[in-house]
MARLOMI-557786 format. One record per residue (C-alpha): residue number from 1; residue in one letter; x, y, z. Coordinates in steps of 0.5 Angstrom, whole numbers, plus 500, padded with zeros to 3 digits. Layout:
// residues N
pos | code | px | py | pz
NUM | A | X | Y | Z
...
***
This chain:
// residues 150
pos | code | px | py | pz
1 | X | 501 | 473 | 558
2 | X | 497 | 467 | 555
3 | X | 491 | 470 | 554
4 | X | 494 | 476 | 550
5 | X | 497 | 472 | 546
6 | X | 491 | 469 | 543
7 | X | 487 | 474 | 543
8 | X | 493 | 478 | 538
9 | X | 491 | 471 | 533
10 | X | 484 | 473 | 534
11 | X | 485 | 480 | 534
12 | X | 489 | 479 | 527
13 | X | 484 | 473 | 524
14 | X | 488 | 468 | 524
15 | X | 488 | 460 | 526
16 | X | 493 | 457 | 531
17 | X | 496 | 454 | 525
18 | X | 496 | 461 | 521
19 | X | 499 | 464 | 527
20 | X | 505 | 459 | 529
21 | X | 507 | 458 | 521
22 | X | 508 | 466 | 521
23 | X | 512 | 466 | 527
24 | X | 516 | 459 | 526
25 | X | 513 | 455 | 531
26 | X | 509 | 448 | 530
27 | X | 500 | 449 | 532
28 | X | 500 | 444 | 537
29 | X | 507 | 450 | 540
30 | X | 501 | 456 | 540
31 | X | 496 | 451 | 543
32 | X | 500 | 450 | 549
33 | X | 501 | 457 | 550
34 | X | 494 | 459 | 550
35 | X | 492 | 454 | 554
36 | X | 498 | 456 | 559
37 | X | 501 | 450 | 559
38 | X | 507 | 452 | 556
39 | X | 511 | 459 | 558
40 | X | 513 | 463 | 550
41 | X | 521 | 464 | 550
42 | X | 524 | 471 | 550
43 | X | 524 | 470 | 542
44 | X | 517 | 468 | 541
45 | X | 515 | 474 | 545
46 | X | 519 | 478 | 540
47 | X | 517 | 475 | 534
48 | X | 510 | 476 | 536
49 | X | 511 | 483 | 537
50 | X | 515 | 484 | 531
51 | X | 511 | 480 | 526
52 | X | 504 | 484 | 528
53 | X | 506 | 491 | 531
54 | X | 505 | 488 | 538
55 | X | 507 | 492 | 544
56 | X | 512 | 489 | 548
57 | X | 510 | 491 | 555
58 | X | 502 | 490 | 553
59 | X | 504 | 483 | 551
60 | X | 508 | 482 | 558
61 | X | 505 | 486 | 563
62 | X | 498 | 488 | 560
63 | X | 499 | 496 | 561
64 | X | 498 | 499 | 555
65 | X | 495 | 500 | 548
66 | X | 496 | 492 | 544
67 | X | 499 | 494 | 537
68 | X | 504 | 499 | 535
69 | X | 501 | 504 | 531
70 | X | 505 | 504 | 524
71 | X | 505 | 508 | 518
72 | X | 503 | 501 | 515
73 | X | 498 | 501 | 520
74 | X | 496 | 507 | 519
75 | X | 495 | 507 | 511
76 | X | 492 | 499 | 511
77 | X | 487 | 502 | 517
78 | X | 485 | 508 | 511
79 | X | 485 | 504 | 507
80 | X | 479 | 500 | 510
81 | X | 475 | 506 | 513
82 | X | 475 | 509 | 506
83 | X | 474 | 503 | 502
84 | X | 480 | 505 | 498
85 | X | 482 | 501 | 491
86 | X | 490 | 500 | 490
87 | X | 491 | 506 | 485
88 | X | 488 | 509 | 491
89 | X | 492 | 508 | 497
90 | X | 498 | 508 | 493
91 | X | 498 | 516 | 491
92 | X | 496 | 517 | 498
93 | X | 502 | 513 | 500
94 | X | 507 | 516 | 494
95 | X | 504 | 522 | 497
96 | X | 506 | 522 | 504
97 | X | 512 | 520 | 502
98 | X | 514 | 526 | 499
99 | X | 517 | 532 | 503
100 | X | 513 | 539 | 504
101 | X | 516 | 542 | 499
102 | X | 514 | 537 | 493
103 | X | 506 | 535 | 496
104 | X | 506 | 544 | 496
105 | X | 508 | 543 | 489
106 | X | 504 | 537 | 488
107 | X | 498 | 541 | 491
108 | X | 499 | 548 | 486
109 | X | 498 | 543 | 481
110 | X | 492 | 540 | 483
111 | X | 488 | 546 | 484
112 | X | 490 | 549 | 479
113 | X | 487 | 544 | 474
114 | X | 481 | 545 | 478
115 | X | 481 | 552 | 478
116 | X | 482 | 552 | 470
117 | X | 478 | 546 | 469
118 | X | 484 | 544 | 464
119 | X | 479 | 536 | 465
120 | X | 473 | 540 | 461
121 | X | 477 | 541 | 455
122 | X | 479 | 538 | 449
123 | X | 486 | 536 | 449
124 | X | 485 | 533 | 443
125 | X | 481 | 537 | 438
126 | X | 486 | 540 | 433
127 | X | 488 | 532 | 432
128 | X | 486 | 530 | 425
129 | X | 480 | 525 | 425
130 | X | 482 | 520 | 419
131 | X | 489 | 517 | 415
132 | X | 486 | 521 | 410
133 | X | 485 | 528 | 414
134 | X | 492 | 527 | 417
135 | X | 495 | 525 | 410
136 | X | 492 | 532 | 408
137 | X | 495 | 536 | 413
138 | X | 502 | 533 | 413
139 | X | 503 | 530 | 407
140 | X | 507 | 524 | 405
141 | X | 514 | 525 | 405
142 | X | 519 | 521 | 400
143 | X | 525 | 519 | 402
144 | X | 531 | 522 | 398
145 | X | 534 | 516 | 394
146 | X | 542 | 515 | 395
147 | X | 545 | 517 | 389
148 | X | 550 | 511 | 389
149 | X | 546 | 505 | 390
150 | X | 539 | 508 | 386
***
């Protein structure tokens, strides 16, 4: 178990003295454990699976797959193979967390504005160009005067 708990570190690119201030625990605490000198309380086992998506029974036993497959992993893996940038991982994610009937809906619309090229046109074309344009068009208004106070 030893040996697996620093290759979880590895794994996650982090010194010793990274990993244990993650995991509540002094430097020298990883390094004696590491190197089998010391054996990690039920707790540090724990705290190393919560903290990093570790399977409990590959870190105790060695049988199995080492991380947890998240949602959160999932989307930061995504995001790694696809290079993507924040706005894009988080209309993924807004998406994702829809449910079926809102992602049809945001679909319909997807397709109908590339379908209709509603992007190519003009939304802005009627608007008046210049102050002077849009004065023409809708002329000033003067505000009425309160007879009482002139």
């Amino acid at each position: 178990m030893n040996t697996r708990i620093k290759e979880v570190r590895e794994a996650k690119g982090l010194s010793q003295a990274d990993f244990a201030e993650m995991l509540n625990l002094k430097r020298n605490s990883i390094s004696l454990i590491e190197v089998g000198k010391r054996n990690p309380s039920d707790r540090t086992i724990l705290d190393i699976c919560n903290t990093f998506s570790v399977s409990e029974e590959w870190l105790r036993t060695g049988k199995g797959k080492m991380f947890i497959e998240t949602p959160s992993s999932t989307m930061e893996q995504l995001k790694r193979e696809f290079g993507l940038d924040d706005f894009s991982y988080n209309l993924v994610y807004q998406y994702l967390k829809l449910d079926a009937e809102q992602r049809q809906t945001v679909r319909d619309f997807f397709y109908n504005v590339v379908e209709t090229g509603i992007m190519d046109e003009d939304l802005f074309g009627d608007v008046p160009k210049t102050p002077e344009d849009l004065e023409k068009e809708f002329p000033p208004v003067e505000p009425e005067r309160n007879k009482e106070t002139g």
